[in-house]
C-alpha positions as CSV (number, residue, x, y, z in Angstrom):
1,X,345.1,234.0,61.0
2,X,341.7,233.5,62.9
3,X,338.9,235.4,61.1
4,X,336.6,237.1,63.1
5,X,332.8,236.0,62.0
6,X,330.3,238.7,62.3
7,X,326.3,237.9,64.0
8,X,325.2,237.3,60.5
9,X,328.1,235.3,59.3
10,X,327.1,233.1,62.4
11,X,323.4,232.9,61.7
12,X,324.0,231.5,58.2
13,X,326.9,229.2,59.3
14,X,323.7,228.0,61.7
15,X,321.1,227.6,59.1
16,X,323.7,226.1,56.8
17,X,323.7,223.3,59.5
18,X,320.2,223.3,60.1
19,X,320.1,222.4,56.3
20,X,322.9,220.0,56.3
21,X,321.0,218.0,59.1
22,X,317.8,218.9,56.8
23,X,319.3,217.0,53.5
24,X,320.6,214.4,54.9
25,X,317.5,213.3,56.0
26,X,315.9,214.5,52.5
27,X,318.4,212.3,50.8
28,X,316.9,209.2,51.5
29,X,313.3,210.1,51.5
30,X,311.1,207.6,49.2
31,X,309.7,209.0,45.8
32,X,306.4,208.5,46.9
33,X,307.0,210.9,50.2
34,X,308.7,213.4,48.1
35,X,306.0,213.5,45.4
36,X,303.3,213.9,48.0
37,X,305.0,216.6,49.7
38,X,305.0,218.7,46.1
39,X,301.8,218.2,45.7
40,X,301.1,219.4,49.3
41,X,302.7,222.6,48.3
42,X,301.9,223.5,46.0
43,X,298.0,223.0,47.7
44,X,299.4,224.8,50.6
45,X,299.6,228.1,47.8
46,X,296.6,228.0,46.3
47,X,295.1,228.2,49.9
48,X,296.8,231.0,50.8
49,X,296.4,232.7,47.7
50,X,294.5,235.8,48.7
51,X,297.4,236.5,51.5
52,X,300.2,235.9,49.1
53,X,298.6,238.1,46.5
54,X,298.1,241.1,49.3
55,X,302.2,240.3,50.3
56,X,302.7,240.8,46.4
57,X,300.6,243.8,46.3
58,X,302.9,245.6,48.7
59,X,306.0,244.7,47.4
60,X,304.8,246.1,43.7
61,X,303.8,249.2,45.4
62,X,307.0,249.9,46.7
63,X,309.1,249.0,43.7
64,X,306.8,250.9,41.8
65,X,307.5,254.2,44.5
66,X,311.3,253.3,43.6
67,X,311.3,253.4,40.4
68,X,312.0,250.1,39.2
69,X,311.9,249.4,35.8
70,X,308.4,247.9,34.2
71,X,310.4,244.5,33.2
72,X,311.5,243.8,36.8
73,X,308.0,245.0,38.2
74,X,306.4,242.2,35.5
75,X,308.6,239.7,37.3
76,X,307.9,240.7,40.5
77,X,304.4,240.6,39.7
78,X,302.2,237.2,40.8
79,X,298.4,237.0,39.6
80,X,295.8,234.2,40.8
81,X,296.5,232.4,37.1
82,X,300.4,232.6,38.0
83,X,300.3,231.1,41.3
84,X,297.8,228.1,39.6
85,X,300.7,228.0,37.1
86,X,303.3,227.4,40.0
87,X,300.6,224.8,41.6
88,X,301.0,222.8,38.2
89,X,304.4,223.1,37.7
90,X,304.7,221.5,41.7
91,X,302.0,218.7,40.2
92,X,304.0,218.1,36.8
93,X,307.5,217.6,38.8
94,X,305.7,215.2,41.3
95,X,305.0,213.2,38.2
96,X,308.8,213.3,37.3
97,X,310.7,210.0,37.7
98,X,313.1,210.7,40.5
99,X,316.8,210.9,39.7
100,X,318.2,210.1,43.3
101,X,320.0,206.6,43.3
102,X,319.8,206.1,39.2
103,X,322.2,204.1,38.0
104,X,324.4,205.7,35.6
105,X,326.7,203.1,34.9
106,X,328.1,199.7,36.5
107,X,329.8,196.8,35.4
108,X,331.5,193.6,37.2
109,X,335.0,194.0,37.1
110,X,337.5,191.2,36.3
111,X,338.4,190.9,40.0
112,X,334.7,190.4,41.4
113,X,333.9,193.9,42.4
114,X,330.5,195.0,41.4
115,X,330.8,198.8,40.6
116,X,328.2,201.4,40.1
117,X,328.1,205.5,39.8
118,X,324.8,205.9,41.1
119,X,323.0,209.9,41.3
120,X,322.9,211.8,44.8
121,X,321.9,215.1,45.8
122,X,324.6,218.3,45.3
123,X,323.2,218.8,49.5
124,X,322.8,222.4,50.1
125,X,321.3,224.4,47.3
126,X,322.1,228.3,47.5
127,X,320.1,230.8,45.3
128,X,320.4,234.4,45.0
129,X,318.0,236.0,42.8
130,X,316.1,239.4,42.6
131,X,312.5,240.2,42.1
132,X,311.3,236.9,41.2
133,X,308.9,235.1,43.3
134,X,307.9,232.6,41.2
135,X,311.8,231.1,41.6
136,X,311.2,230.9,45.5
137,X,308.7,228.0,44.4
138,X,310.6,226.8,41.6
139,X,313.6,226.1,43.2
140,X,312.5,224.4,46.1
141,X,310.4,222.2,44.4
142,X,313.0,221.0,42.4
143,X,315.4,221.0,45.3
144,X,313.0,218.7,47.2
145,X,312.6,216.2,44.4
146,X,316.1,215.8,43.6
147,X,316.9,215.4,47.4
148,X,318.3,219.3,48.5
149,X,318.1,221.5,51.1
150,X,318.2,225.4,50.0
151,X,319.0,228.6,51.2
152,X,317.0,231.5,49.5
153,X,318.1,235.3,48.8
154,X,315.3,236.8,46.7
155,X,316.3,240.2,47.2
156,X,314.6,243.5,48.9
157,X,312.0,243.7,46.2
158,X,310.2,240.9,46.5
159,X,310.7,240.6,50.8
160,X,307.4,240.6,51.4
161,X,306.3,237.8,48.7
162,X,309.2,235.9,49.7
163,X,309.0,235.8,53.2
164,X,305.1,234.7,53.1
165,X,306.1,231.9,50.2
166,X,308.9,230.6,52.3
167,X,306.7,230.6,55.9
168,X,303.7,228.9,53.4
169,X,306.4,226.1,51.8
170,X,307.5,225.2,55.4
171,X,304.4,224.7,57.1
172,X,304.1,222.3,53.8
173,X,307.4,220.2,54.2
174,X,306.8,220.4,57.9
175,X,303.1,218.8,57.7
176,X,304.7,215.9,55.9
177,X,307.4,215.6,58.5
178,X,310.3,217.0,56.7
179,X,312.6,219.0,58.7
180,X,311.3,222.8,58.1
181,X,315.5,223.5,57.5
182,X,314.8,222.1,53.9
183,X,313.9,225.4,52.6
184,X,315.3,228.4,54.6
185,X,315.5,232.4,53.0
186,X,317.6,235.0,54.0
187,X,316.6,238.1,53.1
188,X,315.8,239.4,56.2
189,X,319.9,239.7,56.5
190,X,320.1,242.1,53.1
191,X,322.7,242.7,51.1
192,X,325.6,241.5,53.9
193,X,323.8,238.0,54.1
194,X,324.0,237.7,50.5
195,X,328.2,238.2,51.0
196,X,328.1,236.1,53.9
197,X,326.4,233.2,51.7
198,X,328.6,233.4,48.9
199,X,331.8,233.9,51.0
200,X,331.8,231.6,53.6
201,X,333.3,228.1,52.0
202,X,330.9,225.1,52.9
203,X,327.6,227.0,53.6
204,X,326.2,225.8,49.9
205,X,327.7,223.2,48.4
206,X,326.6,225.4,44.7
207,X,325.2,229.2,44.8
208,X,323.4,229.7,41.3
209,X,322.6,233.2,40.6
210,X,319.6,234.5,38.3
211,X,318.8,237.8,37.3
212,X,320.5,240.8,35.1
213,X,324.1,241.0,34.6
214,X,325.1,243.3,37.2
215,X,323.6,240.5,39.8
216,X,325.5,237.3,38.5
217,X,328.6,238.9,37.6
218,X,328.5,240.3,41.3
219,X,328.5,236.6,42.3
220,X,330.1,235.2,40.0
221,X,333.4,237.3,40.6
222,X,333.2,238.0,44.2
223,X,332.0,234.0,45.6
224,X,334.2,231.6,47.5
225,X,332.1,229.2,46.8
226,X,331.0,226.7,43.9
227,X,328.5,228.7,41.6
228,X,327.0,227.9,38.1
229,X,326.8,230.7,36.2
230,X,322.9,231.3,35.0
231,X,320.8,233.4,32.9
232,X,321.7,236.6,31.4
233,X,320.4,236.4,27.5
234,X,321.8,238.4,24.8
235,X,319.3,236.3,22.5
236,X,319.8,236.3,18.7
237,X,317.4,235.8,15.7
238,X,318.7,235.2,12.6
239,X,316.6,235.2,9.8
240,X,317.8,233.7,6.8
241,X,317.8,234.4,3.0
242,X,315.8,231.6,2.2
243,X,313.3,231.9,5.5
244,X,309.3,232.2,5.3
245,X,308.1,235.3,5.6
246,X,305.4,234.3,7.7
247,X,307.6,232.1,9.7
248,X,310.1,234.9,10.7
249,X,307.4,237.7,11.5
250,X,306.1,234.7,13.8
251,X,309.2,233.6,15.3
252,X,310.4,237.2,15.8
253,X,307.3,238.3,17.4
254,X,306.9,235.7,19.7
255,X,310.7,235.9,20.6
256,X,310.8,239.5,20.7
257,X,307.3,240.1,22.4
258,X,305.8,237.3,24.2
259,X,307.7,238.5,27.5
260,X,310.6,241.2,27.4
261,X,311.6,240.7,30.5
262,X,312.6,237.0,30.6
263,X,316.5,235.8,29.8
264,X,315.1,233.7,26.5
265,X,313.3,236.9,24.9
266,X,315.1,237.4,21.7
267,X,317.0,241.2,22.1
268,X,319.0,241.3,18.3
269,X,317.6,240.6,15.0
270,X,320.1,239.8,12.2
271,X,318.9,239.2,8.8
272,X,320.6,238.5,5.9
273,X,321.0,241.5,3.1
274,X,319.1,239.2,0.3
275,X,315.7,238.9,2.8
276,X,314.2,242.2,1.8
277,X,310.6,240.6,2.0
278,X,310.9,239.3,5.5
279,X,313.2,242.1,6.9
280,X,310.5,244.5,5.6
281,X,307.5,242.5,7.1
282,X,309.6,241.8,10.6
283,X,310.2,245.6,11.0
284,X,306.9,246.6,10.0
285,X,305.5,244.0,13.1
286,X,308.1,245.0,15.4
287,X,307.3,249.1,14.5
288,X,303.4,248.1,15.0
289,X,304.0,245.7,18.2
290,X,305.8,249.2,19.8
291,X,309.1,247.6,20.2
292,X,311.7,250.7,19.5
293,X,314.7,249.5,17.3
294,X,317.9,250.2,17.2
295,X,319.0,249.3,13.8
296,X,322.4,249.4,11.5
297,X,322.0,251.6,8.0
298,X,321.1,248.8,5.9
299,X,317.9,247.8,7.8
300,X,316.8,251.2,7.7
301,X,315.7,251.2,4.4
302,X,312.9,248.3,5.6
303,X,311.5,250.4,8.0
304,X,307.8,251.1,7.4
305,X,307.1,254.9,6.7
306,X,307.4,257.4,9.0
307,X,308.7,254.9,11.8
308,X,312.0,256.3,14.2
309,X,314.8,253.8,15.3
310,X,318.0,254.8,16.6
311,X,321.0,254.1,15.0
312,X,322.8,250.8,16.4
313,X,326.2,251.3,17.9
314,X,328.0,247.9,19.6
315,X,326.8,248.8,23.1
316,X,323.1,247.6,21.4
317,X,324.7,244.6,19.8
318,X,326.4,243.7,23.7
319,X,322.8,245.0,25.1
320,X,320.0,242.5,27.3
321,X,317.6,245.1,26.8
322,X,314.4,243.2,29.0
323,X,311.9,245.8,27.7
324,X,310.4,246.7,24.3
325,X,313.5,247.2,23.0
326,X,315.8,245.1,19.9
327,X,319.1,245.9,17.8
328,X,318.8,245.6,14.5
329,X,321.8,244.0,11.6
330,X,322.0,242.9,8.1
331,X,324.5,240.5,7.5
332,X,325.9,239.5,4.1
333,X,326.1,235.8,4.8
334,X,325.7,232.9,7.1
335,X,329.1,232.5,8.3
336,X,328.9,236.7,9.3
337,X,325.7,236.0,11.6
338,X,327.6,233.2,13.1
339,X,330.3,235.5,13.5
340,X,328.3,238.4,14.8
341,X,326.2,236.3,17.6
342,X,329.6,234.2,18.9
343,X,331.0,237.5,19.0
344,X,328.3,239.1,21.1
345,X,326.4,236.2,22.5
346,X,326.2,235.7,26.4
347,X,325.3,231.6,25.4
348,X,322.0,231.1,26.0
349,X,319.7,230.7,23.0
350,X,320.5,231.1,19.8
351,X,317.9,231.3,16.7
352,X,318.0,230.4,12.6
353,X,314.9,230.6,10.9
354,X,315.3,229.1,7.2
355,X,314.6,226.7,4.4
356,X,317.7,225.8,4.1
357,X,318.6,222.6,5.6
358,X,322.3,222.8,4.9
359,X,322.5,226.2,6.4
360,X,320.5,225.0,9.5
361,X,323.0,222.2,10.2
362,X,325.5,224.7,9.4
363,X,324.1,227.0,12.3
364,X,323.9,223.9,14.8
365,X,327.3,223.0,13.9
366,X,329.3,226.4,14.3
367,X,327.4,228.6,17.4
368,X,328.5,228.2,20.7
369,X,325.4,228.4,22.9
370,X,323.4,226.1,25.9
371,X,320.2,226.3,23.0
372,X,320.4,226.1,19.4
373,X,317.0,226.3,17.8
374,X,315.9,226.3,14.3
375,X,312.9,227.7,13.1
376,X,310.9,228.1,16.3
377,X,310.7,231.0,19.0
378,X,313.4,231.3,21.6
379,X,310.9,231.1,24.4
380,X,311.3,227.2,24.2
381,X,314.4,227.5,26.4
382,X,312.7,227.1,28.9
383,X,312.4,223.8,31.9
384,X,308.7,223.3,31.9
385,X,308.5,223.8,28.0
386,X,311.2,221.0,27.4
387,X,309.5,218.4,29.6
388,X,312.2,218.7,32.9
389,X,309.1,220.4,35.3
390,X,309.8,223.8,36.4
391,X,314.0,224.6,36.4
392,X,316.4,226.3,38.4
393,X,317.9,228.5,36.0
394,X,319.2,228.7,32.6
395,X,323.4,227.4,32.8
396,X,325.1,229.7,30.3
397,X,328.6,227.5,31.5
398,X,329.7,224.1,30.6
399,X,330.2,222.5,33.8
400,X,328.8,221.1,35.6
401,X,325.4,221.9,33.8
402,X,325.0,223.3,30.7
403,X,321.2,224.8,29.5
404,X,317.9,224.7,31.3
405,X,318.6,223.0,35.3
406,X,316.4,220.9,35.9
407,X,316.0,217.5,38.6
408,X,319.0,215.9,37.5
409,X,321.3,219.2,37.4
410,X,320.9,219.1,41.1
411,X,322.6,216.4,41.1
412,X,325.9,214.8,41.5
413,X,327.5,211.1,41.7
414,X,329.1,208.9,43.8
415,X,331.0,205.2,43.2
416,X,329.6,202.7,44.6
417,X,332.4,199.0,44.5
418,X,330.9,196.3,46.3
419,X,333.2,193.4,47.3
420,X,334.0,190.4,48.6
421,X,337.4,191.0,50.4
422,X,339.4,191.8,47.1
423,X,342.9,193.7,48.1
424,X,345.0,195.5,45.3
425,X,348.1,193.3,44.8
């Protein structure tokens, strides 16, 4: 049966070969070309930063006449310190040894051959993403260094912001005589070039969605393509009976706080029945910070005087709230926390703080997340805070990347035997 392709469906089957012909060229680029290109870039922002800001400016105001919610607006939102922050995270991967044509492993075999498995680029990078500009950058900088093309959906709330970072990284590649194909977007196709991308079988060679559940579960259910699963955080802090009180009102506020609307935010707090110090002085932080709590009957009793929390029900403990929002638990033991977070956990990041080291290697041992972190903020999941330059995404899978995606995520292997005229008896 011959299916009939519509005009989009044809213009992305064209710009999938515009980037094919793009990355192969990208493929075999030097370090040294590819490093000055990032760098170029991310030089080519900072020049244009009063348009890109006045793109951005637009873009807010309409979300803001649709009613989008404050968390997504925050993402949306690009400042002259956030653009200087995309700048240096373009500098710090140009200073990033390059993974393309690392040798992984190689031996001589008993019959002469000389065999390697060297890293090469995936080839075509697809993202679809919503109201995040800053990815636009991120991703193609780390698609450039690790030797991909990409094709870029960032969704009708950030059209304007995207469309001007795209035109801006182009004029970039293209000044250092890449093909301009490297980086394409698609937005101007909306919603149906989204399906056509994620439909059409060899347009990507992976699709990696990031942004709320209702986003990747659309792509992750409905693509015909290869896509790694990214992003959605139903973050857990557990605080412990034997945990610092000063260390969990940090940890918490920093999780909870620092930025609601990012997938490692912490959105439930579980802490053990015997912490009454710490679950008192945690509450009465979270209560002062504004956050509005959802909590079980236990944790009640810690609330400060006078404070109001709703009464948690399981749709808070299955919730990613991205706003000033966090479910509360008490938990009898260890082993219920553990139970409680692999129950509910979408496995991302996952958080003990205690004094106990038994219990922390207990923790390690037993959750089932891409981040396990003891006694520090969950904000740490994160590319540029774990030394791997900016990221694509955070991989809440287990193949074929698991955790923050970074230069060598975006990439894959081949076998390379070289002979002498062996045959296989």
């Amino acid at each position: 049966m011959t299916i009939e392709l519509t005009e989009i469906d044809q213009r992305i089957l064209s710009m999938s070969r515009q980037a094919r012909e793009a990355a192969r060229e990208l493929a075999t680029a030097s370090r040294a070309r590819k490093d000055s290109t990032l760098r170029v870039m991310g030089e080519t922002i900072l020049a244009n930063q009063e348009y890109i800001l006045k793109q951005n400016a637009e873009d807010i105001a309409d979300a803001r006449a649709a009613g989008l919610a404050e968390s997504m607006i925050d993402r949306l939102t690009l400042t002259p310190e956030r653009l200087q922050g995309l700048n240096d995270a373009l500098v710090e991967l140009a200073a990033l040894p390059d993974p393309v044509g690392s040798v992984l492993r190689g031996q001589n075999l008993p019959n002469g051959i000389r065999m390697q498995q060297i890293r090469v680029p995936l080839g075509i990078v697809g993202a679809i993403y919503e109201a995040r500009p800053n990815v636009t950058v991120d991703i193609a900088g780390i698609a450039l260094k690790s030797g991909n093309a990409v094709i870029l959906r960032g969704g009708s709330a950030a059209i304007k912001t995207n469309t001007a970072l795209i035109a801006i990284l182009r004029e970039a590649v293209e000044k250092q005589g890449f093909l301009p194909a490297i980086i394409q977007g698609i937005d101007e196709f909306g919603r149906d070039g989204a399906t056509s991308l994620m439909t059409q079988r060899g347009s990507v060679d992976v699709l990696i969605p990031r942004g709320g559940r209702g986003l990747i579960q659309s792509v992750v259910q409905n693509a015909r393509v290869p896509v790694i699963e990214t992003g959605e955080g139903n973050v857990h802090v557990f605080v412990d009976a034997s945990a610092s009180v000063d260390m969990a009102v940090s940890i918490v506020k920093n999780a909870k706080t620092h930025r609601v609307s990012v997938c490692n935010s912490a959105e439930t707090l579980l802490i053990h029945q015997d912490a009454v110090e710490a679950g008192r002085e945690v509450l009465r932080m979270l209560v002062r910070s504004g956050v509005q709590l959802h909590v079980d009957e236990a944790a009640r009793q810690w609330l400060p005087e006078g404070a109001d929390a709703a009464t948690a029900t399981d749709e808070d403990w299955g919730t990613e709230y991205l706003e000033m929002e966090m479910a509360v638990r008490t938990v009898a033991s260890l082993d219920e926390a553990i139970e409680h977070i692999n129950t509910w956990s979408t496995k991302h990041t996952e958080v003990i703080v205690t004094n106990d080291l038994s219990n922390a290697e207990t923790f390690i041992d037993h959750i089932d997340a891409a981040a396990v972190i003891v006694n520090a903020s969950s904000r740490f999941t994160d590319g540029g805070q774990l030394g791997l330059g900016a990221e694509v995404g955070i991989s809440t899978q287990k193949t074929h990347a698991r955790g923050p995606m970074g230069l060598e995520e975006l990439t894959t292997s081949k076998w390379v035997l070289r002979g002498n005229g062996q045959t296989r008896a």
